[in-house]
TORKOL-4160 file (C-alpha; in steps of 0.2 Angstrom, whole numbers, padded with zeros to 4 digits, m for minus):
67
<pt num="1" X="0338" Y="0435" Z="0723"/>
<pt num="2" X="0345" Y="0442" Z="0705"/>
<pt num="3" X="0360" Y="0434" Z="0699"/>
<pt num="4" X="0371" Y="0448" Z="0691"/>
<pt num="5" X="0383" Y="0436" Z="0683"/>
<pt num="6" X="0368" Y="0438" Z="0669"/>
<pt num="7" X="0367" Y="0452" Z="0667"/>
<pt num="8" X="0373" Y="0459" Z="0651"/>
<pt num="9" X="0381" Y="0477" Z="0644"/>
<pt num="10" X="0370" Y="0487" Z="0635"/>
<pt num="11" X="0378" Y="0491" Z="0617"/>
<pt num="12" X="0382" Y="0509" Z="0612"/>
<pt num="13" X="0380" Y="0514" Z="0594"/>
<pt num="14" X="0399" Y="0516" Z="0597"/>
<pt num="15" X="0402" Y="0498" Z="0600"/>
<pt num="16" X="0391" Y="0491" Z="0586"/>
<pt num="17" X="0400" Y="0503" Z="0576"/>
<pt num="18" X="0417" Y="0495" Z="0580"/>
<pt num="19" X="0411" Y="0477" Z="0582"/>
<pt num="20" X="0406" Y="0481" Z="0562"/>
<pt num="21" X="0422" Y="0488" Z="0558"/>
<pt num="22" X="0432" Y="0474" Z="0566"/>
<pt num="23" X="0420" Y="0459" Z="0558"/>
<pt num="24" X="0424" Y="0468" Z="0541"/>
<pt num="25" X="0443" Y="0470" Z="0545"/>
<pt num="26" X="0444" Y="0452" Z="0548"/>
<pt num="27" X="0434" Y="0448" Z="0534"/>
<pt num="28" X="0445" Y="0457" Z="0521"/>
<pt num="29" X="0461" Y="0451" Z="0529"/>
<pt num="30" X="0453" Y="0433" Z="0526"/>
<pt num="31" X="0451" Y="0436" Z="0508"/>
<pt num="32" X="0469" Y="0442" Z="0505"/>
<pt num="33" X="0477" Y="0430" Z="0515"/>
<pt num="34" X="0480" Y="0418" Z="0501"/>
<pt num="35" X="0489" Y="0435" Z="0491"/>
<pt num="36" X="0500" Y="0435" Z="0508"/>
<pt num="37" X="0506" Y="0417" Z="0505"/>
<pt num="38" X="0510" Y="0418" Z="0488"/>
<pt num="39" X="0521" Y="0433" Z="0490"/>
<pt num="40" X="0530" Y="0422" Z="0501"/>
<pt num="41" X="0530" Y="0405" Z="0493"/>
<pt num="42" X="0531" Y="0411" Z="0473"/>
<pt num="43" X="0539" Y="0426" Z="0474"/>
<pt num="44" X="0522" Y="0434" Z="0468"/>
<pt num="45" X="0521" Y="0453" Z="0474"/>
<pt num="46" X="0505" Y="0460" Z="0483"/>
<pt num="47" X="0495" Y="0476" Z="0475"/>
<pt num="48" X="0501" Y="0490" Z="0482"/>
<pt num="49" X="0481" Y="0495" Z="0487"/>
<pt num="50" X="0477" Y="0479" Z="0495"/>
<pt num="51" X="0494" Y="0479" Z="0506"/>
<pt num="52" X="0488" Y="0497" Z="0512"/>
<pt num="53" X="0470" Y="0490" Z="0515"/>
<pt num="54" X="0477" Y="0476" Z="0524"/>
<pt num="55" X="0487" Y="0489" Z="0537"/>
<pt num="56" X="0471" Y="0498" Z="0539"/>
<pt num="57" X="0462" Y="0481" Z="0545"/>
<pt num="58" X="0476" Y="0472" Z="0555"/>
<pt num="59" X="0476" Y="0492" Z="0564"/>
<pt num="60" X="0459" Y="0489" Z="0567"/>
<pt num="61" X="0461" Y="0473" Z="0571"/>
<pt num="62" X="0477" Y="0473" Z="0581"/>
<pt num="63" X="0470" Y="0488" Z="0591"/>
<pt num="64" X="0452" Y="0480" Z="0596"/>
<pt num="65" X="0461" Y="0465" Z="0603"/>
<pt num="66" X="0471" Y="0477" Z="0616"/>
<pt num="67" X="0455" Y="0482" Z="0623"/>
């Protein structure tokens, strides 16, 4: 008898195209986190390019989890 508990999805370009992208998004928003917390703990403001990146990966982000 097959067991199709193991059986597994075939990946689309697609999805290996948007596991990349979320990997990267999370990435970025890793590196900048510590620009984050010292806005918040020293008053220190955020670039105004890496606040518009940061958007761009937590939309990534933030949508891919809803799926």
């Amino acid at each position: 008898m097959v067991d199709l508990s193991k059986l597994e999805k075939k990946k689309t370009a697609g999805d290996i195209a948007a596991e990349s992208a979320y990997t990267e998004a999370v990435t970025y928003l890793q590196a900048t986190d510590w620009q984050v917390i010292a806005k918040y703990e020293r008053k220190r403001p955020i670039p105004d390019e890496v606040q518009a990146k940061r958007k761009a990966a937590l939309d990534i982000v933030i949508d891919d989890s809803a799926t």
